[in-house]
C-alpha positions as CSV (number, residue, x, y, z in Angstrom):
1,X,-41.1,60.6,-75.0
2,X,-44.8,59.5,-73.7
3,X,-46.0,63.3,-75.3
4,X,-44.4,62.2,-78.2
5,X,-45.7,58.5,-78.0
6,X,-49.5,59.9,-77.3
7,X,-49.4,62.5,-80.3
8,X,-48.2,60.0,-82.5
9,X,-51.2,57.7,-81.8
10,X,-53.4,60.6,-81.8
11,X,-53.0,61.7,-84.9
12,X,-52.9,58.2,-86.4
13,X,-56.6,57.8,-84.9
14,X,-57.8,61.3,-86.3
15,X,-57.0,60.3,-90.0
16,X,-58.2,56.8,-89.1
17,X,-61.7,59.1,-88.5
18,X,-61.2,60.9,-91.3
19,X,-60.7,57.8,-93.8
20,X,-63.6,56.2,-92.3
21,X,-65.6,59.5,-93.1
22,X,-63.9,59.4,-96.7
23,X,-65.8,55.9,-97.0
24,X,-63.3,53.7,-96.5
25,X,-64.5,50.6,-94.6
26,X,-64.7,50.4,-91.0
27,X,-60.7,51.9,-90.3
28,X,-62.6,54.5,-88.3
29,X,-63.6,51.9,-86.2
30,X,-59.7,51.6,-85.1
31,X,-59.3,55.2,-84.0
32,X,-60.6,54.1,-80.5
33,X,-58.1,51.1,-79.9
34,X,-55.1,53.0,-80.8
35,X,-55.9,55.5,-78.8
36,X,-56.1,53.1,-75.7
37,X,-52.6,52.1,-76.4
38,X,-51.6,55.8,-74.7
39,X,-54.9,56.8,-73.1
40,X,-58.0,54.9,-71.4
41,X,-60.2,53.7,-74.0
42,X,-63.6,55.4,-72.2
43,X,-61.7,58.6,-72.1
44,X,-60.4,57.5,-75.8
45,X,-63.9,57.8,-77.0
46,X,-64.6,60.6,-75.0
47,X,-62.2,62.6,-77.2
48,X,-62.5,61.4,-80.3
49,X,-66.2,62.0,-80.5
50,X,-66.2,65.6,-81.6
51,X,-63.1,64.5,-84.4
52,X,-66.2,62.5,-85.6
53,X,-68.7,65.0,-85.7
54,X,-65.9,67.3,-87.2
55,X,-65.1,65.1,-89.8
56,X,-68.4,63.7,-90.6
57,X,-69.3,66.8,-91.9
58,X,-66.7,66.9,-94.6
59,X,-68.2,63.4,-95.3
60,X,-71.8,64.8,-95.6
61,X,-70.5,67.0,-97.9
62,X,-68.3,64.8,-100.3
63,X,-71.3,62.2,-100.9
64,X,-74.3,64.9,-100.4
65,X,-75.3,63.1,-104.0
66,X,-74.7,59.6,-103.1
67,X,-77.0,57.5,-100.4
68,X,-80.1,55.6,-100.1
69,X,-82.8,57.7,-99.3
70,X,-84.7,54.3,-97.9
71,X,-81.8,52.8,-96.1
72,X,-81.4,56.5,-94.1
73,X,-85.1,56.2,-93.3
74,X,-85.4,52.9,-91.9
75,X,-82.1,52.8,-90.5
76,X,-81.6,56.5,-88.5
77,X,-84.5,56.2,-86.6
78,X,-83.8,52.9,-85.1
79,X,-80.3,53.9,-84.3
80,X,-81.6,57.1,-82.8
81,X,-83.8,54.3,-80.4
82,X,-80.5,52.1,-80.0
83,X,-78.5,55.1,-78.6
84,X,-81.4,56.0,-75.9
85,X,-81.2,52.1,-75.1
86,X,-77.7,52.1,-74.9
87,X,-77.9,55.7,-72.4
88,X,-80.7,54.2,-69.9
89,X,-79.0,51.0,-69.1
90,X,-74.9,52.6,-69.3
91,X,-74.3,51.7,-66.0
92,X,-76.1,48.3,-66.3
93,X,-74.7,46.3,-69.4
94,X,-71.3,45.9,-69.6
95,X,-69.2,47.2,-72.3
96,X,-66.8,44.1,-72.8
97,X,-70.3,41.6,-73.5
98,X,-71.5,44.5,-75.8
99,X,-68.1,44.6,-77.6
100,X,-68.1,40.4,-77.2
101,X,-71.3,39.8,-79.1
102,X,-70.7,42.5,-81.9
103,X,-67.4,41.0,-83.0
104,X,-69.5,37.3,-82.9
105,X,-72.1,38.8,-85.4
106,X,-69.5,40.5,-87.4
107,X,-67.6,36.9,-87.7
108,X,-70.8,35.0,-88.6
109,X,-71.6,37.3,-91.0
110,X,-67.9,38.0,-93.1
111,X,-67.5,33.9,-93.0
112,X,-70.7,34.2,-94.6
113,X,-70.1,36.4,-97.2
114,X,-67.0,34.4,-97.7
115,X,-68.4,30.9,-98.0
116,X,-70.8,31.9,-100.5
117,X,-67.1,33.2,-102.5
118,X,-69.4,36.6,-103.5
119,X,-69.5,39.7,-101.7
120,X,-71.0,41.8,-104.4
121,X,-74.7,41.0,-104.5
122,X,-77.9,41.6,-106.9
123,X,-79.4,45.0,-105.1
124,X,-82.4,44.7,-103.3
125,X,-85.3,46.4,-101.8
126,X,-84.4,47.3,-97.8
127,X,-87.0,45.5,-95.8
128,X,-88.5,47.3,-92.8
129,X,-88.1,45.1,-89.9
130,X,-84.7,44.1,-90.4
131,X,-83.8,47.6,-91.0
132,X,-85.1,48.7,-87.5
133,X,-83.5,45.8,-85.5
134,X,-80.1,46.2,-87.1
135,X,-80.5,50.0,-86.8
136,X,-81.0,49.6,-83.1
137,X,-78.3,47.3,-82.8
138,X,-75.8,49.8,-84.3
139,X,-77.0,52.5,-82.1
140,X,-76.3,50.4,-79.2
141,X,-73.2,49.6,-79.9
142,X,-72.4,53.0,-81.0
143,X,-73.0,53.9,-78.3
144,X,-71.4,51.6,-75.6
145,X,-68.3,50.5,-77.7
146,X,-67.8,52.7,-80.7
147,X,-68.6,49.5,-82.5
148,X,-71.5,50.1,-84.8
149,X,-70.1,49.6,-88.1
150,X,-70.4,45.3,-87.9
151,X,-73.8,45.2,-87.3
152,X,-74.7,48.2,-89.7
153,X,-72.7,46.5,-92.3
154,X,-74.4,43.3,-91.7
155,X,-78.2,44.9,-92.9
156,X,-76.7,47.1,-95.4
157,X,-74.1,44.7,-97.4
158,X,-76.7,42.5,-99.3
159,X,-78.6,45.1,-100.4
160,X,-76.1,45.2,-103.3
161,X,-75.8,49.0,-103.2
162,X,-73.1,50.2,-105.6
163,X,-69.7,51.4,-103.9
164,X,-70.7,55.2,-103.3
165,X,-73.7,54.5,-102.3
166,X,-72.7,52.3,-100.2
167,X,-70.0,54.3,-98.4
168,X,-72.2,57.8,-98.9
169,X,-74.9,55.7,-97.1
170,X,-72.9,55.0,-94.1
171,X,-71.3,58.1,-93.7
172,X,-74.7,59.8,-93.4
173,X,-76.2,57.6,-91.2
174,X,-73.0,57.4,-88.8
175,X,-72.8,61.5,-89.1
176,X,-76.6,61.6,-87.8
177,X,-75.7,58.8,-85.0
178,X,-72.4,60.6,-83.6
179,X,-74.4,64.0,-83.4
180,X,-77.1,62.6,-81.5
181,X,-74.4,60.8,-79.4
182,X,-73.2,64.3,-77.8
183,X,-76.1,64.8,-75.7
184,X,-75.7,61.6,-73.9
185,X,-71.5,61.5,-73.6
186,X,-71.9,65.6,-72.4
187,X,-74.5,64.4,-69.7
188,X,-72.2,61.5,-68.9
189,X,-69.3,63.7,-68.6
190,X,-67.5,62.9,-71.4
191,X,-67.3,65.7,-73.1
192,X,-65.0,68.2,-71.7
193,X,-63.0,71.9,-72.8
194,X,-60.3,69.9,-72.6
195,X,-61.1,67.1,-74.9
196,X,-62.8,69.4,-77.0
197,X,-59.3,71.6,-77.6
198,X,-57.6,68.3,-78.2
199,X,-60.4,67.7,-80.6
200,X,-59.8,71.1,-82.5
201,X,-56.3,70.2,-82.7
202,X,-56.9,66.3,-84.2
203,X,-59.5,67.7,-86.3
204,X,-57.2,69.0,-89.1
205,X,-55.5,65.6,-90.0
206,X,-59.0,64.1,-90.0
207,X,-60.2,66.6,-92.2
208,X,-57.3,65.9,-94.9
209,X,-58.0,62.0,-94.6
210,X,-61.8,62.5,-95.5
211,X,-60.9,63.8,-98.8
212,X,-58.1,60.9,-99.2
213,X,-60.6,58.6,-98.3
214,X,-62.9,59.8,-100.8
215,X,-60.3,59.8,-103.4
216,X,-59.2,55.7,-103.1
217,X,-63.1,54.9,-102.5
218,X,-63.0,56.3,-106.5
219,X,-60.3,55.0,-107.7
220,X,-60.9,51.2,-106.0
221,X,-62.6,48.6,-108.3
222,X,-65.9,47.7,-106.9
223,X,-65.2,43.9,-106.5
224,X,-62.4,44.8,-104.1
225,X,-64.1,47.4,-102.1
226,X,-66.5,45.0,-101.2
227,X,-63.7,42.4,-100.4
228,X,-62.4,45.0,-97.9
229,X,-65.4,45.3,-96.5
230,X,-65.8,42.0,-95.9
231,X,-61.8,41.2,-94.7
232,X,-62.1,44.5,-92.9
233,X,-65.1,43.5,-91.1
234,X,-63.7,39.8,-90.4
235,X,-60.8,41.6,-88.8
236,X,-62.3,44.0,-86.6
237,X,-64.9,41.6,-85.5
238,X,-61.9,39.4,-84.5
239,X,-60.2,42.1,-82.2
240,X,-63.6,42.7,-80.9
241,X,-64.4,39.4,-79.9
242,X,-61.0,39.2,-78.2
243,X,-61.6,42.6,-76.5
244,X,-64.7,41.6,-75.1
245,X,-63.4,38.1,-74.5
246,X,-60.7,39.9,-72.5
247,X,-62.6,42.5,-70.1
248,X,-65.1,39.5,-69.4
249,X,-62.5,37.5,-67.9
């Protein structure tokens, strides 16, 4: 029955990947906790790194002709810093006050958005700066806590990108973070044959949800893709901020 009960949540979490990849907003971001209801969550994320890297690569493929060229640029590199950040100090900064102060941002932010009763926003040029600290920020927290879709989202959603863009965006970017993320979870020992057979194995659902991810970011108007985004990121932030709240106490 617990074989039974761990499948079940395991392939759950793959197309959870795999919808995430198809641009759906942030439900990738919920592989990891169903995954600790049957597993512990380090060795959750352990396993479901190479479903992301799997899947991402259907995603790079279904919006190869829809991203922000800029947005990549600014955002990648600083990410790229953010992960190296989160490697050096791994045994310093603890995960729970990582997880704790992602889901506060994410909060501020979606209450924002919601306030202002507007989620779809005039686009705008993506400043430098900001683009480098948020970037960093979602490569920490990548990194540390699988949780680098609220502060991504926070940079990216006012630059009024249009709904592909927007998701082709963030599947690039995440695809470019998750494949630097190996080197640092293999030297970690996170990464091993046997997680990587399970991975095989969890990969096929995930591939099928990319494409049905892709197919309902299509066929969704724009107005409520964007109030997904922002609901989904309210949400998420809350269970982070509980998380963290949780393994600090």
């Amino acid at each position: 029955m617990e074989e039974i009960g761990f499948w079940v949540a395991a392939v759950i979490a793959a197309a959870l990947v795999g919808m995430g990849k198809g641009g759906v907003p942030i439900v990738g971001m919920l592989a990891v906790p169903v995954m600790a209801l049957v597993m512990n969550p380090v060795a959750a994320a352990g396993m479901l790194l190479p479903v992301y890297v799997v899947s991402d690569a259907f995603g790079l493929y279904a919006y190869r002709h829809a991203y922000d060229r800029r947005v990549l640029g600014i955002v990648v590199p600083g990410a790229v810093v953010g992960i190296g950040l989160g490697w050096a100090t791994a045994s310093v900064v603890p995960e729970a006050a990582v997880t704790l102060l992602v889901g506060v941002i994410g909060v501020a932010f979606a209450l924002n958005l919601l306030v202002r009763r507007s989620v779809v926003v005039e686009q705008k040029r993506a400043e430098v700066a900001p683009g480098l600290f948020w970037g960093a920020v979602t490569g920490f927290t990548s990194f540390v806590s699988h949780a680098g879709a609220p502060p991504y989202q926070v940079y990216t959603l006012p630059l009024g990108m249009a709904k592909a863009v927007f998701a082709g965006t963030a599947t690039i970017a995440f695809a470019v973070i998750n494949a630097v993320k190996l080197v640092p979870y293999y030297a970690l020992g996170q990464l091993g044959l046997e997680n990587l057979e399970m991975a095989a194995v969890l990969s096929v659902p995930a591939v099928v949800a990319v494409f049905a991810g892709v197919w309902l970011v299509k066929v969704m108007p724009e107005k409520l893709f964007f109030r997904l985004v922002t609901w989904a990121l309210m949400l998420i932030s809350l269970k982070l901020i509980w998380d963290g709240a949780k393994g600090l106490i």
